[in-house]
N, CA, C and O atoms as a Tinker XYZ file with bonds, in Angstrom:
   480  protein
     1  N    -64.372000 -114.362000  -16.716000    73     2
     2  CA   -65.403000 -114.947000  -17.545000    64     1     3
     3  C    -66.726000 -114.283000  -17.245000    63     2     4     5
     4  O    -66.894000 -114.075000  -16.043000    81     3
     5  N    -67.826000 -113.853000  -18.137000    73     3     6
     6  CA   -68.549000 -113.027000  -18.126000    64     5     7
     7  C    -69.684000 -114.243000  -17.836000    63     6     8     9
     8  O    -70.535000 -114.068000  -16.965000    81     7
     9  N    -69.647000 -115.209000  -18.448000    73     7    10
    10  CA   -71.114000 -115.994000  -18.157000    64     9    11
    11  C    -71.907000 -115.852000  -16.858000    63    10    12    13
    12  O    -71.116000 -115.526000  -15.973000    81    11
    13  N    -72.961000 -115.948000  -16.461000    73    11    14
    14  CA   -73.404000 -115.653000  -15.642000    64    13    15
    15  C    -73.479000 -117.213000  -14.768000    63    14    16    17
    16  O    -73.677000 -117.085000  -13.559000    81    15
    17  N    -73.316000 -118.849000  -15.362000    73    15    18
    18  CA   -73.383000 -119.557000  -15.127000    64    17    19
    19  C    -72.308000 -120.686000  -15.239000    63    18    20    21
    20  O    -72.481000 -121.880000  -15.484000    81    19
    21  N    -70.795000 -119.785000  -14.922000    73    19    22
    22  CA   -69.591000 -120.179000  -15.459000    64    21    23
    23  C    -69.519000 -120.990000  -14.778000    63    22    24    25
    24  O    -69.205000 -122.069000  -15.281000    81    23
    25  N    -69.776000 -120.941000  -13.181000    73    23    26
    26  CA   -69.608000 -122.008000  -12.331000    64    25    27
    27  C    -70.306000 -123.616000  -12.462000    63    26    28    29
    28  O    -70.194000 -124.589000  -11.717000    81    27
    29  N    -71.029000 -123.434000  -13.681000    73    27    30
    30  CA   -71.869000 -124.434000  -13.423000    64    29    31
    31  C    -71.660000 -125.302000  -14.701000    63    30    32    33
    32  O    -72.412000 -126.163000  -15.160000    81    31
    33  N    -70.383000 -124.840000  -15.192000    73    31    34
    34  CA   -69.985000 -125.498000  -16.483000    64    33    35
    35  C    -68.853000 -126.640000  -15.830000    63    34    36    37
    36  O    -68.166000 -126.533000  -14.814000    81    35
    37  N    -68.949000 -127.892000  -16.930000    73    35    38
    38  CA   -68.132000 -128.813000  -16.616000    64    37    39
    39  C    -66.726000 -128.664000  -16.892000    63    38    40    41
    40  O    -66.510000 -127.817000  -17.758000    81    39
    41  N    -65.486000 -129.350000  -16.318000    73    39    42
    42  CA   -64.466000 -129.159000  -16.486000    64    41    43
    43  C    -64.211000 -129.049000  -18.095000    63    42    44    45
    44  O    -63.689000 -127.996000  -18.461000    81    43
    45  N    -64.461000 -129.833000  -18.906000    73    43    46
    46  CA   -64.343000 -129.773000  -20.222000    64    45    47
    47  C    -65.209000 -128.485000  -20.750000    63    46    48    49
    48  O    -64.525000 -128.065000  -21.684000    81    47
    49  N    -65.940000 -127.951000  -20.676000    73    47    50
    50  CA   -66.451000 -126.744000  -20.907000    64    49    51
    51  C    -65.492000 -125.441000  -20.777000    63    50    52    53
    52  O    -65.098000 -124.611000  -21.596000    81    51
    53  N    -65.275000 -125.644000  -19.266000    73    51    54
    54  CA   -64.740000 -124.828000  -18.503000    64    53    55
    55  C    -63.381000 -124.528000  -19.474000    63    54    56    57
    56  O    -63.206000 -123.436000  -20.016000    81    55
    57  N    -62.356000 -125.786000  -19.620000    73    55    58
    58  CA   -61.238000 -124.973000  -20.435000    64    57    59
    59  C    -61.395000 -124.828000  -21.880000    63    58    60    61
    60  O    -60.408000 -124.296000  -22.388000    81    59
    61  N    -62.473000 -125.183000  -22.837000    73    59    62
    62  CA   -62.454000 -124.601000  -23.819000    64    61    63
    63  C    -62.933000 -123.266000  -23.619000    63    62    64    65
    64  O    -62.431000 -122.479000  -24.421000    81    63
    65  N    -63.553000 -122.873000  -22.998000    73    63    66
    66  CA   -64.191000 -121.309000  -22.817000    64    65    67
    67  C    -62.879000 -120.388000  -22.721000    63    66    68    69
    68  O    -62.471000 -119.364000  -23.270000    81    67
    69  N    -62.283000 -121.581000  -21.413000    73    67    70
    70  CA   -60.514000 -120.759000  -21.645000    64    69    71
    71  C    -59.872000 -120.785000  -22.727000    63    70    72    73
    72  O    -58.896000 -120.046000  -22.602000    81    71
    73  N    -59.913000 -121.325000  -23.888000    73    71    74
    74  CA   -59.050000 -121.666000  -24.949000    64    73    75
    75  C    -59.495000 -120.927000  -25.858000    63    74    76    77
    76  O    -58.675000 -120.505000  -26.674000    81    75
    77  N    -60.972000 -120.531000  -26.006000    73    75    78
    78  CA   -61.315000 -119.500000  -26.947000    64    77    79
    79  C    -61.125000 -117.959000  -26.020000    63    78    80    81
    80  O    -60.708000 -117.042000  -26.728000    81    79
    81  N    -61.290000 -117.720000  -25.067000    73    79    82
    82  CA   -60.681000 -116.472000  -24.381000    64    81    83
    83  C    -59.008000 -116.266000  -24.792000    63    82    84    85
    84  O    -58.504000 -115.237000  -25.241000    81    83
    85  N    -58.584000 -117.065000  -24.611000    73    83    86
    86  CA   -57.325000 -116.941000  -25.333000    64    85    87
    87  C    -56.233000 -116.907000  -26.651000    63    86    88    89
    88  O    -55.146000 -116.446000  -27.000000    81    87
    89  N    -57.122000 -117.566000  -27.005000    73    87    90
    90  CA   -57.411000 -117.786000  -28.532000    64    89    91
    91  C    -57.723000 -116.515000  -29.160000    63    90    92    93
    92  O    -57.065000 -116.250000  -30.166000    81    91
    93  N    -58.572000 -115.692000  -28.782000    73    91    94
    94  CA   -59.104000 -114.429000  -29.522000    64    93    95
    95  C    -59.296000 -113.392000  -28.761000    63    94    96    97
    96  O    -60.181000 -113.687000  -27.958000    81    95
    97  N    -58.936000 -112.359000  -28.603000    73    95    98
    98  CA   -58.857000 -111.441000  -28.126000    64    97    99
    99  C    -60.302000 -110.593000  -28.083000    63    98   100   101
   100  O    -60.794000 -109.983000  -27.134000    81    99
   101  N    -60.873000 -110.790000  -29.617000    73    99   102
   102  CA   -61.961000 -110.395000  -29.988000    64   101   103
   103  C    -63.254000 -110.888000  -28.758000    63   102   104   105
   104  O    -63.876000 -110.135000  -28.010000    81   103
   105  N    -63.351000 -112.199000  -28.867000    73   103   106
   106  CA   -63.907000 -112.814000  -27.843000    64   105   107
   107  C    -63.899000 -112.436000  -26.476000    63   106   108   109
   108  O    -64.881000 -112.014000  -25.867000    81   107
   109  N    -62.576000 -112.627000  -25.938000    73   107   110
   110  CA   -62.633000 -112.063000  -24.577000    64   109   111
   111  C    -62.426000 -110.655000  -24.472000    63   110   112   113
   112  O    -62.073000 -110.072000  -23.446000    81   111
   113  N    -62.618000 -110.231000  -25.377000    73   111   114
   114  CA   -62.999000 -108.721000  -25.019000    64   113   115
   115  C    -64.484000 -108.310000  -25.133000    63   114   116   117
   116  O    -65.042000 -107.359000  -24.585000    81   115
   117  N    -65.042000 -109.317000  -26.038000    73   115   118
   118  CA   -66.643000 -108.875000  -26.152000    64   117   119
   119  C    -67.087000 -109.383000  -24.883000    63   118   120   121
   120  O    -67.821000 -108.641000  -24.230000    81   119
   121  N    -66.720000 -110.742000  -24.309000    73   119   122
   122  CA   -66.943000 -111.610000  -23.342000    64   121   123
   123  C    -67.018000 -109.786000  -21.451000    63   122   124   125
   124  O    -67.885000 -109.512000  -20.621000    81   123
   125  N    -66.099000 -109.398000  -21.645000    73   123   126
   126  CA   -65.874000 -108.762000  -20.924000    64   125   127
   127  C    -66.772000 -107.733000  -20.874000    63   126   128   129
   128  O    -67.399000 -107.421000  -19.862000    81   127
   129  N    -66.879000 -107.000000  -22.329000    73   127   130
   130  CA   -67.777000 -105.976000  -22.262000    64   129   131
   131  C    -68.883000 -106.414000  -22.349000    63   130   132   133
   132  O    -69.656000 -105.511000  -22.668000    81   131
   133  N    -69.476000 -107.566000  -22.202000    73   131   134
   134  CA   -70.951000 -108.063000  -21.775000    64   133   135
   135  C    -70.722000 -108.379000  -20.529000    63   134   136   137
   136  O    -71.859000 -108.331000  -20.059000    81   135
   137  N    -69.867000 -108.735000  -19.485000    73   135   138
   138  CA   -70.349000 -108.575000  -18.296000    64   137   139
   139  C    -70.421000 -106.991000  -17.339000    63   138   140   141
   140  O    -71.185000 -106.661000  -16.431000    81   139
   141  N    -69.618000 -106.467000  -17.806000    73   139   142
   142  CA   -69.402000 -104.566000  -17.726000    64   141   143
   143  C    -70.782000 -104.037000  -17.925000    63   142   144   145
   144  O    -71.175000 -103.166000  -17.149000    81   143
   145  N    -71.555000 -104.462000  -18.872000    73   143   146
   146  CA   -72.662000 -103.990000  -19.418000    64   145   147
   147  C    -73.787000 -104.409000  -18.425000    63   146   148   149
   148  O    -74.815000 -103.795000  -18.139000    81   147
   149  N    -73.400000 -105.438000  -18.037000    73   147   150
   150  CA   -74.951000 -106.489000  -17.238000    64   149   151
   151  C    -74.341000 -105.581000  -15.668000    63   150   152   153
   152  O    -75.308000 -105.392000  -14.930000    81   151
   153  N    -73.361000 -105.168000  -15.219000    73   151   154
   154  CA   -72.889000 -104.642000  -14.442000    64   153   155
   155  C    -73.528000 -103.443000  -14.119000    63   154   156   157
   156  O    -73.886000 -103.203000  -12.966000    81   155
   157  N    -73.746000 -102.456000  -15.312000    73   155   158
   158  CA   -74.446000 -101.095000  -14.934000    64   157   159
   159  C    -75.435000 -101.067000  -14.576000    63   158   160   161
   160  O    -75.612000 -100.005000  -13.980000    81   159
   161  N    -76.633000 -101.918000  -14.585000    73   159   162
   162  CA   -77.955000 -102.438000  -13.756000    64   161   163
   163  C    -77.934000 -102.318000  -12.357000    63   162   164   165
   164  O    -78.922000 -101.971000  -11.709000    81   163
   165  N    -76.364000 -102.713000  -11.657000    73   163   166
   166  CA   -76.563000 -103.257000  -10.614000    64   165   167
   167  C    -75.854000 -102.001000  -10.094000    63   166   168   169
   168  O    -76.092000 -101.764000   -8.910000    81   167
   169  N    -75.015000 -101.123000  -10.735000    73   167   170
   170  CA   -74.242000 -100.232000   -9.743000    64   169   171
   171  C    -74.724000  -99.011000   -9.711000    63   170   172   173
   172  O    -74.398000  -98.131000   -8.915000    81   171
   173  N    -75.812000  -98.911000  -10.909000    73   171   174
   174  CA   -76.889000  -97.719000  -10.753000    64   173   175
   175  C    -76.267000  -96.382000  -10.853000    63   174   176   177
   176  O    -76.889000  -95.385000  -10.486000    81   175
   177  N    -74.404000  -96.275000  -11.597000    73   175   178
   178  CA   -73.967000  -95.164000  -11.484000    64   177   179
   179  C    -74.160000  -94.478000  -12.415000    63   178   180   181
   180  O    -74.029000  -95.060000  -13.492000    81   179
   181  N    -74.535000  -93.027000  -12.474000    73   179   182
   182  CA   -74.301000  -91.809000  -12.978000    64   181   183
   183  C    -73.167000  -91.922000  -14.244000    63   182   184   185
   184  O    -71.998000  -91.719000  -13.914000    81   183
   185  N    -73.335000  -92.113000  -15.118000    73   183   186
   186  CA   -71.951000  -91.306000  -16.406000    64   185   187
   187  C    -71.164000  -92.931000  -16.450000    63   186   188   189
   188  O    -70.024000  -92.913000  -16.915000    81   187
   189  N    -71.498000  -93.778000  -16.172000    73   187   190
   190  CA   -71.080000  -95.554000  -15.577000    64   189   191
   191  C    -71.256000  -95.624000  -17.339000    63   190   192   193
   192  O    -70.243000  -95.476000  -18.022000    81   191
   193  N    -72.764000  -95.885000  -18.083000    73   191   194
   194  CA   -73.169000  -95.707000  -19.783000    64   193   195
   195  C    -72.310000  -95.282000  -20.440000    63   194   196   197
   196  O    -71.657000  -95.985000  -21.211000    81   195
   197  N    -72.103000  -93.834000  -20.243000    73   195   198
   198  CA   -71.224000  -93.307000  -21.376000    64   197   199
   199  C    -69.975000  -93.931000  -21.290000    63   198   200   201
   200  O    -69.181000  -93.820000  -22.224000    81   199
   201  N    -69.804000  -94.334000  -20.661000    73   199   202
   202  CA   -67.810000  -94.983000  -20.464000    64   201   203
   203  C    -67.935000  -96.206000  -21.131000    63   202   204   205
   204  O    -66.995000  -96.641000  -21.797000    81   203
   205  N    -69.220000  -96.934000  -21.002000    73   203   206
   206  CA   -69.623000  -98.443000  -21.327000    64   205   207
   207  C    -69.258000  -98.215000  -22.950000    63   206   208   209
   208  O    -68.698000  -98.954000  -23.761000    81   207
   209  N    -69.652000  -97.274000  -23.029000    73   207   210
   210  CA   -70.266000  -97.039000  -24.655000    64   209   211
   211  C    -68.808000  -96.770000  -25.526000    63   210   212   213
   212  O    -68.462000  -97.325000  -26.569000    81   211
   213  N    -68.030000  -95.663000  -24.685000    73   211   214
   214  CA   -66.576000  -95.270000  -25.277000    64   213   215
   215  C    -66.135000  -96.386000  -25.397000    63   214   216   217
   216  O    -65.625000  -96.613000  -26.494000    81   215
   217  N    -66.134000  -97.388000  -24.496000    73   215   218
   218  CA   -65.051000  -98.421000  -24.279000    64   217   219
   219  C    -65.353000  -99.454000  -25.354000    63   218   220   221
   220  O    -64.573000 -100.360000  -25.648000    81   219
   221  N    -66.680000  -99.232000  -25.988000    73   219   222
   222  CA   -67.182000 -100.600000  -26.855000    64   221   223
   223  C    -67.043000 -100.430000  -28.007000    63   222   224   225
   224  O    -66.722000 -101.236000  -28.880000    81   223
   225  N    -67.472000  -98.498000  -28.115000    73   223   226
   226  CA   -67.480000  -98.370000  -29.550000    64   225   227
   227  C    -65.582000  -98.105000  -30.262000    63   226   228   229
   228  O    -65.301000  -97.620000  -31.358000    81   227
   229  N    -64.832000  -98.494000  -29.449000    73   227   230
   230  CA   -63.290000  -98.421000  -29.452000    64   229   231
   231  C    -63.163000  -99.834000  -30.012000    63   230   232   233
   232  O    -62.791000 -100.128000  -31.148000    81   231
   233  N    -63.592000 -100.794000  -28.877000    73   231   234
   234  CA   -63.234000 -102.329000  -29.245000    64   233   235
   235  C    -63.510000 -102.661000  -30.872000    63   234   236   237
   236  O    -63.969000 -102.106000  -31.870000    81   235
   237  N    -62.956000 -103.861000  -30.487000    73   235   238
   238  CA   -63.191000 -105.153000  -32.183000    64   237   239
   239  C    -64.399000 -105.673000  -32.525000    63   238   240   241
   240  O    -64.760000 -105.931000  -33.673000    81   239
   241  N    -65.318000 -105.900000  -31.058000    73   239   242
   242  CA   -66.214000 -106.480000  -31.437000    64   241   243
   243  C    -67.090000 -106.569000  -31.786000    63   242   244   245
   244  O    -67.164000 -105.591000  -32.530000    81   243
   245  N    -68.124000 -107.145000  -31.856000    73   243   246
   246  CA   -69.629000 -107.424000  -32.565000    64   245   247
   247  C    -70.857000 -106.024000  -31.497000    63   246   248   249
   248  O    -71.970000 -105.552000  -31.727000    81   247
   249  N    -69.794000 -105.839000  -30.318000    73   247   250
   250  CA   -71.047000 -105.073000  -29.542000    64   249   251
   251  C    -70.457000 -103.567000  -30.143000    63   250   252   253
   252  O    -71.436000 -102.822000  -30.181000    81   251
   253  N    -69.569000 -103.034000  -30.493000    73   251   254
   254  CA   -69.396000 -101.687000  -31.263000    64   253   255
   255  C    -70.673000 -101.356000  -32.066000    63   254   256   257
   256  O    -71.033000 -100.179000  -32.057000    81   255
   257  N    -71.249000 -102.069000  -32.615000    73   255   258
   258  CA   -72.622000 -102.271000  -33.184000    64   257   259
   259  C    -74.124000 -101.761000  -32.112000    63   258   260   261
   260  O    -75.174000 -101.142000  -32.283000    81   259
   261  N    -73.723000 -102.160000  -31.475000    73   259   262
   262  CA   -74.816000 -102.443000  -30.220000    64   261   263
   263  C    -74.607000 -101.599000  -29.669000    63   262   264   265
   264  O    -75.705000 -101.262000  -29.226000    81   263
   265  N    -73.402000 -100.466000  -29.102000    73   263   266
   266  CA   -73.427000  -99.715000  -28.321000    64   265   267
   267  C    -73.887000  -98.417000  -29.550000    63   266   268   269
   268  O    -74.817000  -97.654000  -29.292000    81   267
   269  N    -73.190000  -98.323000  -30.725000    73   267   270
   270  CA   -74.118000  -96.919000  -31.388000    64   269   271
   271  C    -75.181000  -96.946000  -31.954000    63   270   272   273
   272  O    -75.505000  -96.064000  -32.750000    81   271
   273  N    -76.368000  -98.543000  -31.489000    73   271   274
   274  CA   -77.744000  -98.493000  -31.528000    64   273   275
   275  C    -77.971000  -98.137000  -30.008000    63   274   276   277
   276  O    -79.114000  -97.679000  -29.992000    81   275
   277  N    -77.415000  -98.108000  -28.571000    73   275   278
   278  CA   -77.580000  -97.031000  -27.604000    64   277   279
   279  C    -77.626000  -95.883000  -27.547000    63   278   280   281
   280  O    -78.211000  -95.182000  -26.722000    81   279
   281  N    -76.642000  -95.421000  -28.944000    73   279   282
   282  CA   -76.720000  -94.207000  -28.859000    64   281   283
   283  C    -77.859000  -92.993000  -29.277000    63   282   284   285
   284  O    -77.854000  -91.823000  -28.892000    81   283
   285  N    -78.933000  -93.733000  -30.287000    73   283   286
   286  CA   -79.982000  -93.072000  -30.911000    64   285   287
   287  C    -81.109000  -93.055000  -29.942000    63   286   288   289
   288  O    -82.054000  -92.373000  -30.339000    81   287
   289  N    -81.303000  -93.729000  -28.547000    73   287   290
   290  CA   -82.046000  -93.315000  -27.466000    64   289   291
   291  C    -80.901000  -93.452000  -26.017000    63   290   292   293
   292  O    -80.813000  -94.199000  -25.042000    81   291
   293  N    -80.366000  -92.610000  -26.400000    73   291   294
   294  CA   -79.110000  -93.138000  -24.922000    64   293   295
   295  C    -79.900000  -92.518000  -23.618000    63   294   296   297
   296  O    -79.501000  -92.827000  -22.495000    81   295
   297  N    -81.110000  -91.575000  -23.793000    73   295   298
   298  CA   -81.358000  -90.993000  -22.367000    64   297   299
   299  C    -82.452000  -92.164000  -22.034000    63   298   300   301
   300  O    -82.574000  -92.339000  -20.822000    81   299
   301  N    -83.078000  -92.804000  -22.656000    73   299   302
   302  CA   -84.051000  -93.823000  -21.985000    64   301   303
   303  C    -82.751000  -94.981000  -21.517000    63   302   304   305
   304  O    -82.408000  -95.151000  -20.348000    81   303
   305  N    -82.218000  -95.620000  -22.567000    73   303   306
   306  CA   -81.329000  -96.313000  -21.908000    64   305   307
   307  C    -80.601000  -96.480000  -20.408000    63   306   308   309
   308  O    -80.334000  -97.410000  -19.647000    81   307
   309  N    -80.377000  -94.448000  -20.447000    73   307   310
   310  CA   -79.605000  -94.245000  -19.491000    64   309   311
   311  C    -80.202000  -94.218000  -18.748000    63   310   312   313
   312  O    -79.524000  -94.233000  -17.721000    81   311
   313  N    -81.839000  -94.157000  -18.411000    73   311   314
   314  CA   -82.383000  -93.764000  -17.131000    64   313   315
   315  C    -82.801000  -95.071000  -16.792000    63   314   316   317
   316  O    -83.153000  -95.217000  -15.622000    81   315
   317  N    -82.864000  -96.451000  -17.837000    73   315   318
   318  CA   -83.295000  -97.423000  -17.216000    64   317   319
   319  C    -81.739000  -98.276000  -16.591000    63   318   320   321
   320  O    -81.891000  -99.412000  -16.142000    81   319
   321  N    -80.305000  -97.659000  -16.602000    73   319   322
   322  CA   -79.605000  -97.809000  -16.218000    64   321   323
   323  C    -79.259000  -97.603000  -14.648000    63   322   324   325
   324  O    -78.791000  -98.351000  -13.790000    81   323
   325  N    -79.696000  -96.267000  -14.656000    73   323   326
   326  CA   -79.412000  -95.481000  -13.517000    64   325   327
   327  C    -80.340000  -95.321000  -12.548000    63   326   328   329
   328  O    -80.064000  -95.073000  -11.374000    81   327
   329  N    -81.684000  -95.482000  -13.092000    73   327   330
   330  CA   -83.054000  -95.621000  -11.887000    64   329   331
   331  C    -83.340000  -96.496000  -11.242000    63   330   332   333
   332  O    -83.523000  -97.468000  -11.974000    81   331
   333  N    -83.486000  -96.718000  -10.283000    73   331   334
   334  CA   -84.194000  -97.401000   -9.074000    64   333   335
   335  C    -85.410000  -98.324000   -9.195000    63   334   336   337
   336  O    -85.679000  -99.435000   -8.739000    81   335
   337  N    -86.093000  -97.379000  -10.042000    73   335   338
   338  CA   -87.663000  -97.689000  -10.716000    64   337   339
   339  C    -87.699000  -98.863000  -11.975000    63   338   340   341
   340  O    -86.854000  -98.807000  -12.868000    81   339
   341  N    -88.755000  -99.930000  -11.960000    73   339   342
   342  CA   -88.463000 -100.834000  -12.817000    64   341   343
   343  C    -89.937000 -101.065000  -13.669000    63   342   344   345
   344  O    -90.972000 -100.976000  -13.008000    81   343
   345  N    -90.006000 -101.280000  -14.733000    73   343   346
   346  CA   -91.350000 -101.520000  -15.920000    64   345   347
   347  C    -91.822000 -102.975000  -15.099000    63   346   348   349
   348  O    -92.970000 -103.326000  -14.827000    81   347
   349  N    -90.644000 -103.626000  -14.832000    73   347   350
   350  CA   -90.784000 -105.123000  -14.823000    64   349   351
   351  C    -92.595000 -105.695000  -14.584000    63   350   352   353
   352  O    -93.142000 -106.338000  -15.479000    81   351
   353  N    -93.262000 -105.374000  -13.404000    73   351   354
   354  CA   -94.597000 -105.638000  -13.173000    64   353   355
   355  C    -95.175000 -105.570000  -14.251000    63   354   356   357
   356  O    -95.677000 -106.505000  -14.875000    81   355
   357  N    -95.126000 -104.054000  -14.640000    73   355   358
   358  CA   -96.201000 -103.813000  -15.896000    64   357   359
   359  C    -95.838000 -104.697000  -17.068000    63   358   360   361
   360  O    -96.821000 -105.080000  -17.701000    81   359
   361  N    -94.789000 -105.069000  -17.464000    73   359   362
   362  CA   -94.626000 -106.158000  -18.427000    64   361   363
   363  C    -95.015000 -107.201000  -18.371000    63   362   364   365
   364  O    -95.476000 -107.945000  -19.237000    81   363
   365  N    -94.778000 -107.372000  -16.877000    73   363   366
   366  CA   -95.398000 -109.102000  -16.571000    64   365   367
   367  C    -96.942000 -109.160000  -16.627000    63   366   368   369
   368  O    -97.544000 -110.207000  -16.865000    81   367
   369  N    -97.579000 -107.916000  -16.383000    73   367   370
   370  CA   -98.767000 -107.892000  -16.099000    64   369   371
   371  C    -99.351000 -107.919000  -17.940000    63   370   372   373
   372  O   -100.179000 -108.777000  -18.246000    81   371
   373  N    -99.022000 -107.290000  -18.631000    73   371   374
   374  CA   -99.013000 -107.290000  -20.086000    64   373   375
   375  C    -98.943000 -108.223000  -21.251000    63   374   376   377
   376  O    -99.394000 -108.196000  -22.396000    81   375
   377  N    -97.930000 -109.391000  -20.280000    73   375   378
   378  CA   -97.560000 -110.349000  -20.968000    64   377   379
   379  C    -98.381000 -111.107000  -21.148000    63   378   380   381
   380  O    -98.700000 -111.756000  -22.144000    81   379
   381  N    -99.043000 -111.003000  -19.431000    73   379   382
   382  CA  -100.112000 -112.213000  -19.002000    64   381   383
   383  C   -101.182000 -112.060000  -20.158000    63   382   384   385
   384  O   -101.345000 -112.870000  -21.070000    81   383
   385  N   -102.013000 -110.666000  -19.929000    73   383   386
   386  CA  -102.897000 -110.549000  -20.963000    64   385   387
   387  C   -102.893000 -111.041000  -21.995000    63   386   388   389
   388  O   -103.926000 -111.600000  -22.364000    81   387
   389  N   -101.655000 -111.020000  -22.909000    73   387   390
   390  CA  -101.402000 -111.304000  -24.000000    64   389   391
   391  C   -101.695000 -113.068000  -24.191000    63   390   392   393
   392  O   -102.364000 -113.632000  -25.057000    81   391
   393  N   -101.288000 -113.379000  -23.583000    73   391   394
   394  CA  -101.158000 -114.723000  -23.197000    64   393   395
   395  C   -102.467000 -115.345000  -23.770000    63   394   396   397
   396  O   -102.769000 -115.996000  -24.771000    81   395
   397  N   -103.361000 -114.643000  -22.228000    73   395   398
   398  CA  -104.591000 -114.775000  -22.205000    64   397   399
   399  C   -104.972000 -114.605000  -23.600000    63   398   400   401
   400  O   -104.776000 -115.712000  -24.102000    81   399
   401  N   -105.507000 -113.641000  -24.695000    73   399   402
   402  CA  -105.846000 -113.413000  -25.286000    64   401   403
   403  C   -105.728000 -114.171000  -26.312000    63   402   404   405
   404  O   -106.708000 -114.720000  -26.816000    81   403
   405  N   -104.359000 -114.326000  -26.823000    73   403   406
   406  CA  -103.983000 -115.557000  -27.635000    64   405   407
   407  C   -104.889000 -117.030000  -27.439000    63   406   408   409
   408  O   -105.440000 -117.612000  -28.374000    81   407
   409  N   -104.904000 -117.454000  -26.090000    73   407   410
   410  CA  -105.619000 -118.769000  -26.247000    64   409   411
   411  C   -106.861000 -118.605000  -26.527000    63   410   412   413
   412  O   -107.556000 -119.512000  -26.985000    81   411
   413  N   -107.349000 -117.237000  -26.245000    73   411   414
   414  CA  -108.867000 -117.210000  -26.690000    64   413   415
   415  C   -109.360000 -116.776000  -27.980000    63   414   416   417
   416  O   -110.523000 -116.862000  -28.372000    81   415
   417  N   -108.309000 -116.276000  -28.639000    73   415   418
   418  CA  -108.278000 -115.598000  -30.123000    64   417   419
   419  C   -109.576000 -116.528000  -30.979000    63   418   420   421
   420  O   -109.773000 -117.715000  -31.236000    81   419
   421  N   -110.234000 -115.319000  -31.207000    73   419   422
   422  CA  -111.759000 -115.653000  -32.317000    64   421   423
   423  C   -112.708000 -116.740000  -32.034000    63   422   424   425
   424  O   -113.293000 -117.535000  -32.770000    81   423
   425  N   -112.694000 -116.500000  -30.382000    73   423   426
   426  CA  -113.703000 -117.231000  -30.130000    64   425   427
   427  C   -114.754000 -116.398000  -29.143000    63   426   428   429
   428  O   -115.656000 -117.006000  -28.567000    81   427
   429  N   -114.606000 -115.224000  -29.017000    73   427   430
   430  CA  -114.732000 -114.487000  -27.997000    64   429   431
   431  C   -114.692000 -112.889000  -27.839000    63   430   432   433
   432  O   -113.799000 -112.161000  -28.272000    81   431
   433  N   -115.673000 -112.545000  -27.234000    73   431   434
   434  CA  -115.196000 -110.807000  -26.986000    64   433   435
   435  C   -114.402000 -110.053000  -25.845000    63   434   436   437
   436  O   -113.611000 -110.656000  -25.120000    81   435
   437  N   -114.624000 -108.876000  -25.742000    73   435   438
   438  CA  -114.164000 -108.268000  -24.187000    64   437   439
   439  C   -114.503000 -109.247000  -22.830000    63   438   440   441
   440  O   -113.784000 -109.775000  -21.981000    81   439
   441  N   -116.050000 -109.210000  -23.081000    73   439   442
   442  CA  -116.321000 -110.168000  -21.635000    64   441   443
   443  C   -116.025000 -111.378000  -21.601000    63   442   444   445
   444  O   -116.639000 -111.900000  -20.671000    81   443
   445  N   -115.220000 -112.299000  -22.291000    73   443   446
   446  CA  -114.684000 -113.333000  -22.148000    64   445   447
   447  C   -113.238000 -112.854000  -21.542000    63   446   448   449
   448  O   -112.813000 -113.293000  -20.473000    81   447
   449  N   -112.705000 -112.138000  -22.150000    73   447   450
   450  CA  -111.406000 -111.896000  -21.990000    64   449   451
   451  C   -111.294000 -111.284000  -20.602000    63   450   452   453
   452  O   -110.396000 -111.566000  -19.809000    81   451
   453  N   -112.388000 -110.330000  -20.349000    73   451   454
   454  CA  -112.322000 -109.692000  -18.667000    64   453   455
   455  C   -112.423000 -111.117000  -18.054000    63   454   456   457
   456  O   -111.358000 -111.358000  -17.485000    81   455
   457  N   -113.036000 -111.844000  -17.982000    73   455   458
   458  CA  -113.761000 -112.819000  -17.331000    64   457   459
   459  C   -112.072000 -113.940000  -17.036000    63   458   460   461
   460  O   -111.618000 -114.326000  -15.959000    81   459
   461  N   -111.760000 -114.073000  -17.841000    73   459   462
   462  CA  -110.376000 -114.851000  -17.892000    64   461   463
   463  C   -109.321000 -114.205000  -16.940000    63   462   464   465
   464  O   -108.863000 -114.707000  -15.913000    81   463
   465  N   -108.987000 -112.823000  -17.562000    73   463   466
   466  CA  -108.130000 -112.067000  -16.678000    64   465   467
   467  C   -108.682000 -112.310000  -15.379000    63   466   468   469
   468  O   -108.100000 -113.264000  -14.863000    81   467
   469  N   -109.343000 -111.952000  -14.836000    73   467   470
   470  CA  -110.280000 -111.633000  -13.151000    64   469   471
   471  C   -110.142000 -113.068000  -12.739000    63   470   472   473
   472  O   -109.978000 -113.327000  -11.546000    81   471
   473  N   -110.191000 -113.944000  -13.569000    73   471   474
   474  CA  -110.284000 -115.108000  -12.735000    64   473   475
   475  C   -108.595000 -115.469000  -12.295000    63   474   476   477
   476  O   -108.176000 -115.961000  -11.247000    81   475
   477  N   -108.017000 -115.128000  -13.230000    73   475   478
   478  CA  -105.881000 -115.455000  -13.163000    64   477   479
   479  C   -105.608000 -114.905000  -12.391000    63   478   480
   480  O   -104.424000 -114.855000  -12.056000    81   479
């Protein structure tokens, strides 16, 4: 089971999840190739993508779709697969702004908005 929070499902949860895994092939095969996928993050391997990608764009499911929209930037993909290095800060840091900005929208200029940031 691919969920990331399978354990935390109730018994009645728990075997319908089994009953549609079994039930459809389609399912537990997409089910699979979404945890395979959340997988390459963590194993950081080399040529790990392209196999992800063979294996999906083969399958039934809904992610065959999804893997040959990887394919029209597969080297950014691949390097945020395979690198060490993460955006994450700068997003968070980006977000914040945004944030910021929104609550202050048209009431205000730069120096309100510096003034907000510096103080967060």
């Amino acid at each position: 089971m691919a969920l990331s929070n399978v354990h935390k499902l109730n018994v009645t949860d728990k075997e319908f999840l089994d009953f549609l895994y079994s039930s459809s092939s389609i399912i537990s095969e997409a089910s699979e190739l979404e945890s395979q996928f959340k997988k390459l993050f963590h194993a950081k391997e080399p040529g790990s993508l392209q196999k992800w990608i063979e294996r999906a764009i083969k399958s039934d499911s809904s992610l065959k779709t999804f893997a040959k929209g990887i394919l029209l930037d597969y080297e950014a993909v691949n390097q945020a697969v395979i690198s060490s290095i993460s955006n994450g800060q700068v997003e968070g840091q980006v977000n914040k702004l945004k944030t910021i900005k929104r609550e202050i929208y048209g009431r205000a200029g730069f120096d309100l908005l510096k003034t907000m940031v510096l103080a967060n």
